[in-house]
N, C-alpha and C positions, 0 to 999 in steps of 0.2 A: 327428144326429151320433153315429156310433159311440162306443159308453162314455160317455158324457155322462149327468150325474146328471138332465142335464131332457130330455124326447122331445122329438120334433119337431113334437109338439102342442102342448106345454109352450110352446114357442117361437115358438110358431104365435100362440097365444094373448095369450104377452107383449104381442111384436111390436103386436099389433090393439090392445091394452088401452094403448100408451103412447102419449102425446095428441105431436103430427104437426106441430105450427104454433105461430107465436111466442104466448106468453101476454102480455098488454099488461090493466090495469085489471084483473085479476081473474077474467081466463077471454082460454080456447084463441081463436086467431082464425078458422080455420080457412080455407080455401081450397084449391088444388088443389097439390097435393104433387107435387112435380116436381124435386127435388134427393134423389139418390141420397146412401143411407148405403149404403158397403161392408162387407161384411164381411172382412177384409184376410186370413184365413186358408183362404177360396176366393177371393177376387177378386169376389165378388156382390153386388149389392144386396141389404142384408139386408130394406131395407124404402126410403121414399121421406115424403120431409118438404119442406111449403111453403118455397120460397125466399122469404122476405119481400124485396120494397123496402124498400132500407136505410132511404133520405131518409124515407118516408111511414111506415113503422111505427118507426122509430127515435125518429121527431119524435113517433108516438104516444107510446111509452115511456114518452119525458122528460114531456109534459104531465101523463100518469098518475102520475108520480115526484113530481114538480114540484106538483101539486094534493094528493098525499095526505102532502106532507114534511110540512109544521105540524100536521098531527093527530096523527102519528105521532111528530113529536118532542116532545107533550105527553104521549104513553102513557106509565104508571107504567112505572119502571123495573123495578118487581116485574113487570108485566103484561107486557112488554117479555122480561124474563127466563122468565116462565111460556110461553112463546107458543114459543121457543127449545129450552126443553126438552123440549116436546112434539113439536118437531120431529125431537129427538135418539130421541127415543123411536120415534118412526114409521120413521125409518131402520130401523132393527135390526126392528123389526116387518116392514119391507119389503128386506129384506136379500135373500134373493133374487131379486126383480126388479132389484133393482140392480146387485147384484151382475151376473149374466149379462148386462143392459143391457151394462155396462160390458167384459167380456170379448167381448162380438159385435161392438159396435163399435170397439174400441180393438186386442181383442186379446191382452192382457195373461191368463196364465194365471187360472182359477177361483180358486183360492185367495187368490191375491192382491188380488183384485176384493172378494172377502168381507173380506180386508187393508182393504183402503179402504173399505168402508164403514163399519169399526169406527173406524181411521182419520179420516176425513170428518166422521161425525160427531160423535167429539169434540170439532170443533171447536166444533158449536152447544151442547153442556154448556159446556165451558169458557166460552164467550163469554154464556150463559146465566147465569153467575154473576158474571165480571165486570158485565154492566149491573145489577145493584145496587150497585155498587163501582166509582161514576165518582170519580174525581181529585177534589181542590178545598182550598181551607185557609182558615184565619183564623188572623191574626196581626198583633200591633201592628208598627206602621212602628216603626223604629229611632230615628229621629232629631225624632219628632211626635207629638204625641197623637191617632194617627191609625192606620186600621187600614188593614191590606190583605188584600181579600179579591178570591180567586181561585175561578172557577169555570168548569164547560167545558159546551160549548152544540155539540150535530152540527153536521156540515162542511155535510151539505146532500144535495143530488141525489150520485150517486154510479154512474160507468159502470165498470162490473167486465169485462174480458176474460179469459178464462180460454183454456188449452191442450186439446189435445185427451188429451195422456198420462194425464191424471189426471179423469177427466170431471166424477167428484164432491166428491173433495175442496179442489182447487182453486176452486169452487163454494162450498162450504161455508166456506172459510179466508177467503173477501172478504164475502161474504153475511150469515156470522152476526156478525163486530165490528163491521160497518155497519150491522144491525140494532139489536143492544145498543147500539150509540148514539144512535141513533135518526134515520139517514140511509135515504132512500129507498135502491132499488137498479134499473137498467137491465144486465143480465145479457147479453154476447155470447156465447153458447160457442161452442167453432171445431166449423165445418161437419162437420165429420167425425165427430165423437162429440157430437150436440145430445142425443140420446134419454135419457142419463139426466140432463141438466139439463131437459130437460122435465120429467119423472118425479120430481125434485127439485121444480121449480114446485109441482108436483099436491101433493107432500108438506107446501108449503109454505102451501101453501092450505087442505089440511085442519087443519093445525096452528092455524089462526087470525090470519094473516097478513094485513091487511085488504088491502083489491083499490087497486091502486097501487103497495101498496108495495114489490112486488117484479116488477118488468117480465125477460122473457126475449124476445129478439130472435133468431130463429134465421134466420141470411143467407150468401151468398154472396161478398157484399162490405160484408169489412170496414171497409176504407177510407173506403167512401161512409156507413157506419153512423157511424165516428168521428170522421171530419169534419163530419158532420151534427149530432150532439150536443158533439164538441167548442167548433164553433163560437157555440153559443147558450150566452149569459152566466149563464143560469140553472143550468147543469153547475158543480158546484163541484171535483169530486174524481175523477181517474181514478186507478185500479188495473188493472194490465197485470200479466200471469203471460207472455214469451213469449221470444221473440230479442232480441238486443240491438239488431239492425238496425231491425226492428219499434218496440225500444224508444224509442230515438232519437228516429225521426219522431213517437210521440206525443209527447215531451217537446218538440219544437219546437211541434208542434199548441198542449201545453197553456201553452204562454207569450203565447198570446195574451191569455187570462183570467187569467192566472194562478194556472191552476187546483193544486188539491194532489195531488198525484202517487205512486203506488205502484209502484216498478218492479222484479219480479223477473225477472232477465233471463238472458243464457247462464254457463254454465257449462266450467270445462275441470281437474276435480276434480285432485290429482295425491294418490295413494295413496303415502305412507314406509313401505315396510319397513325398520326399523333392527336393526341386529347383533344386539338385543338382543331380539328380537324372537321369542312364542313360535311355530314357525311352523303350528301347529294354528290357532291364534288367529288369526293373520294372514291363512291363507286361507280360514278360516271367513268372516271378516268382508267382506275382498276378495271372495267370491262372492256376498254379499249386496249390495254396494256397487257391483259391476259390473254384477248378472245381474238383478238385480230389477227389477222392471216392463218384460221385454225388453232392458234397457240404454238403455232409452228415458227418463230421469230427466235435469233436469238437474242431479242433485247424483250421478249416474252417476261412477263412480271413469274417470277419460276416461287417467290415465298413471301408471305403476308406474314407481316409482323403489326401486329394491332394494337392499340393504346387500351388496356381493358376496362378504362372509361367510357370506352365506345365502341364497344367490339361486336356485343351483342344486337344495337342497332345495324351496325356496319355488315353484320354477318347475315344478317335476315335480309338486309335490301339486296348483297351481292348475290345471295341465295332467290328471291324473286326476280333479280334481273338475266342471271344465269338461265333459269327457267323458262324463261319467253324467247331464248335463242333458238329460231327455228333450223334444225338439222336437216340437209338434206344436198343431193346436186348440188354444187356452185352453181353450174350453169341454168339450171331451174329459178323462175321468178320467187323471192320471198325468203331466199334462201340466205341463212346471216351466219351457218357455221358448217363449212364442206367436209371432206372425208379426211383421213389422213393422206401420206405420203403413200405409203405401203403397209403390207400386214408384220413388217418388223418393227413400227413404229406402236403399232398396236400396241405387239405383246409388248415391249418396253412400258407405253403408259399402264397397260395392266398389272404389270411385274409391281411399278412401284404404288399403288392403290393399292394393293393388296399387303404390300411390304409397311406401309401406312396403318391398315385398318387392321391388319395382323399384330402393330407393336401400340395400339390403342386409340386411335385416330377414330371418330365419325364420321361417319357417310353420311352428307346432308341432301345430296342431290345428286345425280348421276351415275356414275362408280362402273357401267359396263358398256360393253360394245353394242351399237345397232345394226339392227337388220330387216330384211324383209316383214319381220312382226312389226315392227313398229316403223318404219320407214317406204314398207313396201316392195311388190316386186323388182321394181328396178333397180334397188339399192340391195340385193339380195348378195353379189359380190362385191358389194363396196368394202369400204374399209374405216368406218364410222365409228365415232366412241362419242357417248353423249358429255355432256359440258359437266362439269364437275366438281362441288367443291367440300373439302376436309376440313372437320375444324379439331382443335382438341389435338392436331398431329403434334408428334414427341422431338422433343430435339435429334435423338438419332434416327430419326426415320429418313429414308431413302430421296425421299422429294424434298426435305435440304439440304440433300446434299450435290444432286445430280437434277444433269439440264433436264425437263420433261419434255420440252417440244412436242404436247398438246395441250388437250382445254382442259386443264386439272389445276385446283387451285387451291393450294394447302395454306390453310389459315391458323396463325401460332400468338393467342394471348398474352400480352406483357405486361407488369407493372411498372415498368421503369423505363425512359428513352434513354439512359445509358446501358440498356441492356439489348434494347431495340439496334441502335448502332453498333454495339460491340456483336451481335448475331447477323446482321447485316453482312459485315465485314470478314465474319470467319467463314470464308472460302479462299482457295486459290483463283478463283477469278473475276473480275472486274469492269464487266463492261456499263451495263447500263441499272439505273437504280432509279427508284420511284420514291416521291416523300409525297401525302398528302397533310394539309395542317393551315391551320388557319391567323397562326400568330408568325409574324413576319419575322422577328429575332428567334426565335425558337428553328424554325426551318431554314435558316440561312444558316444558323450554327449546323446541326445537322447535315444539310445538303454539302456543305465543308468538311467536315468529317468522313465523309463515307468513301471508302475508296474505289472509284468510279470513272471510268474517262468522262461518262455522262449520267447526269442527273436530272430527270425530269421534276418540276416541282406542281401540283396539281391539274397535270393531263398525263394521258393514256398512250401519247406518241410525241417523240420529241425529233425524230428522222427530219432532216431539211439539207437540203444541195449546198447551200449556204452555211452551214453548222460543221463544225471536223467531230467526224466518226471515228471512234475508236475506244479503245478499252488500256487499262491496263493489268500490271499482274499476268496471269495467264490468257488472258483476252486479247492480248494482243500487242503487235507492236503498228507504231504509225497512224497519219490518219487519213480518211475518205470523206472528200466535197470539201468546201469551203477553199482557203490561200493554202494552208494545208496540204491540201490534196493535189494540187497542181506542182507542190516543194517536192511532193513523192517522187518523181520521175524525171527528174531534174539533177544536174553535179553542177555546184559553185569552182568558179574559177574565178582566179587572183591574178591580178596582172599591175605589176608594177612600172609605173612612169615618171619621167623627168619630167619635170617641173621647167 
């Protein structure tokens, strides 16, 4: 790849060097590799990975999960904690295979890839130090000479589904507080980007991770994977990263068991510019909040609602800043806005730009797919849509209502912040929301009002190991990192004593 800090040796080499087939008990399975990974900024298989049968290596996973949970929930929690860290460590040591992993199959520019893996692995630090710091108490009953003590015991088996956006750190966010508590793990990653949750496996295994306790299933069908392990009683806890649609049906699945449940699900951000708002600040943070990771996030700013005291300034810089985003290769030097996922994502962002500009909306910048004319030969099968922003778009138009999961950014003028928060709000979902503004009482009312698990207040990314992630409304239940996230995989027990 032209300008690209690694040759095509370099990559040549990765490629061969990352293990190809689902990990189950402790090692690769191997078999004939016959599921293509693209790479979405030529359209080519970058390489070819076994489709595992869901039913027959799914049902291995859990036995290998399932056989090494009691050993594993007696490891010291020091050892538990050391075993984590070492993990953390080996990231950063293997930061560039991971990194580029992650950019060839996803897409996502270099730098942000190197982002995530600094990212990613903090979650195994953090989580690292909470398993020496499980919950529990002692304390006399109130009303008896009697005590109550409380203590917490792992959930159990545990099937982790992760997205394809985030290859690694999403991985790492279910992985490592599963671990620290001492819960086995069955790992699906979506077909699309398996290679660096392989490469994670490898990681996870030289780290000292014994063999079971962390299964990776790389399949074709997911469906037949999580009905296969959802329906045997021995699964205690699923964790989903995906669609809400998606989400749903596992939450019906897991009500057969009763199992405990992790759901981070879609998103439909809406970013407040308010009057007060500095507007350096404002779209500083809006082009991190929109552009990062492709726009492919779902805590992605999905709808700009603007103080129309300042809309017009605000609209023209996000418009010049939008504009200098250079498209092309992730993996290419310079490069600050990569391809999409696939050409279904395409046509989705194009459906709703046009669904936009068709119901009155301006085209101020972007609006179509790249290619070879303006990207060049090498990006000729890529899968490219330039950066893009609406203004003038109508309240019923398609991009307020639904995730985009690209670089499209519908901008909708207001006169009023009780109008601003009340269009905010009207969605079914609830994950992440954006306020820019420069009067402290004015955005702290606001940032309270919105209904949000999370609310960034003038920046572009609010994502930290140390922070509980989550949504609510249709976004989700539960939450990821932080005290939080280690309560996820956890059952409280009551135990009564004499005094």
């Amino acid at each position: 790849m032209t300008n690209s800090r690694f040759s095509p040796a370099q990559i040549t080499d990765l490629l061969e060097r990352t293990p190809r087939s689902s990990f189950v008990g402790g090692r690769f399975l191997g078999g004939t590799a016959d599921l293509d990974v693209l790479d979405p900024a030529t359209g080519a298989p970058l390489t070819q990975v076994v489709d595992a049968d869901a039913p027959t290596i799914g049902a291995q996973a859990l036995d290998a999960a399932v056989a090494a949970q009691d050993e594993w929930a007696k490891t010291l929690p020091r050892e538990r904690s050391e075993i984590l860290r070492r993990a953390y460590e080996l990231c950063h040591e293997r930061a560039d295979d991971l990194a580029a992993l992650m950019t060839l199959e996803m897409g996502k520019p270099l730098a942000e890839s190197y982002g995530e893996v600094t990212y990613g692995a903090e979650f195994l630090r953090w989580f690292s130090e909470e398993a020496v710091r499980l919950p529990g108490r002692f304390r006399q009953a109130p009303s008896a000479q009697q005590a109550i003590l409380t203590t917490v015991r792992p959930v159990g088996p545990v099937l982790a589904i992760t997205p394809w956006n985030f290859p690694l750190s999403m991985g790492t966010r279910k992985i490592a507080p599963a671990l620290a508590a001492g819960c086995t793990v069955v790992l699906k990653p979506a077909q699309m980007t398996p290679l660096t949750s392989l490469a994670f496996a490898q990681i996870l295994a030289d780290a000292g991770v014994p063999a079971g306790v962390v299964n990776v299933v790389v399949t074709s069908d997911s469906s037949g994977l999580s009905s296969t392990l959802m329906s045997d009683a021995r699964l205690r806890k699923v964790s989903f990263t995906g669609s809400t649609s998606v989400g749903r049906s596992l939450l019906s699945q897991a009500s057969e068991h009763v199992l405990r449940t992790s759901m981070e699900l879609g998103g439909n951000a809406p970013f407040l510019v308010l009057g007060s708002a500095d507007i350096e600040v404002a779209v500083s943070a809006a082009m991190l909040a929109k552009y990062r990771n492709n726009g492919e996030a779902c805590t992605a700013a999905n709808r700009f609602y603007v103080h129309s005291s300042v809309a017009e300034q605000f609209t023209k810089r996000l418009v010049e800043e939008t504009e200098k985003l250079q498209v092309g290769a992730g993996i290419a030097e310079g490069t600050t806005m990569g391809p999409m996922i696939e050409p279904k994502a395409l046509d989705k962002i194009e459906e709703l730009v046009t669904d936009a500009v068709d119901r009155g909306a301006r085209l101020l910048t972007g609006g179509k797919r790249l290619g070879a004319d303006e990207l060049g030969t090498e990006a000729a099968g890529g899968f490219f849509y330039a950066p893009t922003v609406l203004a003038d778009v109508p309240a019923d138009a398609r991009v307020n209502h639904e995730e985009i999961f690209g670089p499209v950014a519908p901008v909708i003028v207001m006169d009023d912040v009780e109008d601003m928060v009340r269009a905010a709000n009207d969605t079914e979902f609830g994950l992440m929301s954006y306020v820019a503004g420069g009067d402290l009482a004015e955005i702290t009312d606001v940032a309270g009002r919105i209904e949000s698990g999370m609310v960034a207040v003038n920046v572009g990314v609010a994502s930290d190991a140390a922070a509980p992630f989550g949504g609510v409304k249709e976004s989700g239940l539960g939450r990821e990192g932080s005290h939080e996230g280690i309560a996820e995989y956890l059952e409280t027990s009551y135990i009564r004593l004499p005094l």
